[in-house]
C-alpha positions as CSV (number, residue, x, y, z in Angstrom):
1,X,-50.1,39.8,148.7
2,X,-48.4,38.8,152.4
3,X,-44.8,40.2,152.9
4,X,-44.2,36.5,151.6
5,X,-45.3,37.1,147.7
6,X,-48.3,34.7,149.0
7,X,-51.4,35.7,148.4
8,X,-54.0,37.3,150.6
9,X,-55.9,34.4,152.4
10,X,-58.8,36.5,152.8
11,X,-59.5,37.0,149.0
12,X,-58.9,33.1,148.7
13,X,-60.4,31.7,151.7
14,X,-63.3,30.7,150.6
15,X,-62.3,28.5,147.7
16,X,-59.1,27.2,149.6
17,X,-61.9,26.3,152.8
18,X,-64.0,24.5,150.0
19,X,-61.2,22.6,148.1
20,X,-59.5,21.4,151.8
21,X,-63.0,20.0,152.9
22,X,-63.9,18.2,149.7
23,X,-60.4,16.8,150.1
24,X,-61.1,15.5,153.4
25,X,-63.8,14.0,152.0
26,X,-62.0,12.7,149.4
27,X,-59.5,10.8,151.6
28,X,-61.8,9.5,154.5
29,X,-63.9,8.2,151.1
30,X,-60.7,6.7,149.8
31,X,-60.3,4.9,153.2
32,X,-57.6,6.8,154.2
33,X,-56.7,7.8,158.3
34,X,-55.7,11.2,158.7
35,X,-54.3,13.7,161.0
36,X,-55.7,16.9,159.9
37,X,-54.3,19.9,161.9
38,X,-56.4,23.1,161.8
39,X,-56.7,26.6,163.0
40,X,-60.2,28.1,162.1
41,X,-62.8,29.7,163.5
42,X,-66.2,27.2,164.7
43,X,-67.7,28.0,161.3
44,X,-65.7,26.5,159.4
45,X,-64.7,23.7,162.2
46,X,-68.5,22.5,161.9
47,X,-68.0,21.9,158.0
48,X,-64.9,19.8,158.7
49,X,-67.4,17.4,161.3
50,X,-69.8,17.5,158.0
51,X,-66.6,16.7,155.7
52,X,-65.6,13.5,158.0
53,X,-69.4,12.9,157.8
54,X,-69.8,9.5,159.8
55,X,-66.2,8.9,160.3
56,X,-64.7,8.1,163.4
57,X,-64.0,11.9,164.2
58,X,-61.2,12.5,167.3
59,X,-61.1,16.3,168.0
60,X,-58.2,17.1,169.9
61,X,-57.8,20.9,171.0
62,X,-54.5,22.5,171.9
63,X,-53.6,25.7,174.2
64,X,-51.5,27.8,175.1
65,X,-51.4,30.9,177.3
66,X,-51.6,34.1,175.9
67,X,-47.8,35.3,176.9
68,X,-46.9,31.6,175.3
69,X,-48.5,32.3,171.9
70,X,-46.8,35.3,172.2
71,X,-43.2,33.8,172.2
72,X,-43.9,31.4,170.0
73,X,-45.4,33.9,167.0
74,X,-42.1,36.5,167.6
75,X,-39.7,33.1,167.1
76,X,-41.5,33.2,163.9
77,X,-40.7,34.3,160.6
78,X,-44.2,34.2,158.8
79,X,-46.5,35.9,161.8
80,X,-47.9,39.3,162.0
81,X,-47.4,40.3,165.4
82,X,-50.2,39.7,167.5
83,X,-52.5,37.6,165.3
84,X,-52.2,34.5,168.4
85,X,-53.7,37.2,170.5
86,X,-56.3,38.4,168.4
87,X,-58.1,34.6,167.6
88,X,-57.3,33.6,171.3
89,X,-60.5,35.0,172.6
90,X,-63.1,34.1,170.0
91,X,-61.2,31.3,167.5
92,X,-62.2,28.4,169.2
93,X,-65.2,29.1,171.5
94,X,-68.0,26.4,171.4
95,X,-66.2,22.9,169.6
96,X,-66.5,19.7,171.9
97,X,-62.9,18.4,171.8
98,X,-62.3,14.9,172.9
99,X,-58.9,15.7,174.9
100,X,-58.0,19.1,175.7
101,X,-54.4,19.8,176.2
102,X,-52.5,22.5,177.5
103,X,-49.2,22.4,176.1
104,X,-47.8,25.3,177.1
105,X,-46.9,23.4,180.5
106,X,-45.9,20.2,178.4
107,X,-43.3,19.7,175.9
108,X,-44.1,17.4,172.6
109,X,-43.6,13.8,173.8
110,X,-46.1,15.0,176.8
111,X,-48.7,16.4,174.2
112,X,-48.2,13.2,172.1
113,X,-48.3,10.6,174.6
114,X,-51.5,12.2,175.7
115,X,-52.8,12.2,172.9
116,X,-52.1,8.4,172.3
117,X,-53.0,7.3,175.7
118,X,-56.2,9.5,175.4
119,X,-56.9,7.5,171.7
120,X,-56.1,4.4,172.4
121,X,-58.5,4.4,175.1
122,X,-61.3,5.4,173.0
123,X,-60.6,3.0,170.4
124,X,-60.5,0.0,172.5
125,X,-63.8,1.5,174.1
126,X,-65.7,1.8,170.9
127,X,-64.1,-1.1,169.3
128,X,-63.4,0.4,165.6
129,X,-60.7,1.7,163.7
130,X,-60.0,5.1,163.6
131,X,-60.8,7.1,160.6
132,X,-59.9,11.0,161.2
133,X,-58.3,13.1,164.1
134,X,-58.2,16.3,164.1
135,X,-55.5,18.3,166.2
136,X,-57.1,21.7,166.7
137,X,-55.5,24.8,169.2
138,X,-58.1,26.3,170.7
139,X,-58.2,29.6,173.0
């Protein structure tokens, strides 16, 4: 169990990694847009592209600075102490994002109009409706 009464992700990963994609699937299937924010490692990234299968996939990878991720897991009440900086080297390593944003120099309304502009723009370029976007930190 976490200091939360939750139980250990690593006993249950691998079902709870297997029910999330299928429901992905599900959705996108459904004809449903979604927003699906993740933090995993390029494994299990890669079965998220398979999940969205031929969807309109927007990839969408967030950073931070070390010393930022830092701050922002002690503000927290549900961290471990240094988990940020224990993924930040090897998390994200290898996934070709669409937009890459830094928003440890940018506050929310930055990151989101970014990410709009950045959309938009790629919409009106391929001419179809989007179908998922995924908002990923990375490094």
């Amino acid at each position: 169990m976490t200091r939360h009464a939750q139980p250990d992700t690593r006993e249950n990963a691998p079902r709870l990694v297997d029910s999330f994609m299928k429901a992905v699937s599900l959705f996108i299937d459904q004809g449903h847009n979604l927003i699906v924010d993740v933090v995993c490692p390029n494994t299990i990234f890669e079965n998220l592209r398979i999940a969205a299968r031929d969807s309109n996939l927007f990839v969408v990878g967030l950073k931070a600075s070390v010393e930022t991720l830092r701050q922002r897991e002690n503000k927290r009440d549900d961290r471990e102490g240094g988990l940020a900086e224990s993924q930040y080297e090897g998390m994200y390593r290898d996934i070709d994002y669409d937009l890459e944003i830094d928003n440890s120099r940018l506050d929310i309304e930055q990151v989101g109009q970014a990410i709009i502009k950045t959309f938009d723009a790629r919409m009106r370029l391929n001419e179809h409706k989007p179908e998922a976007l995924s908002l990923v930190p990375f490094r």
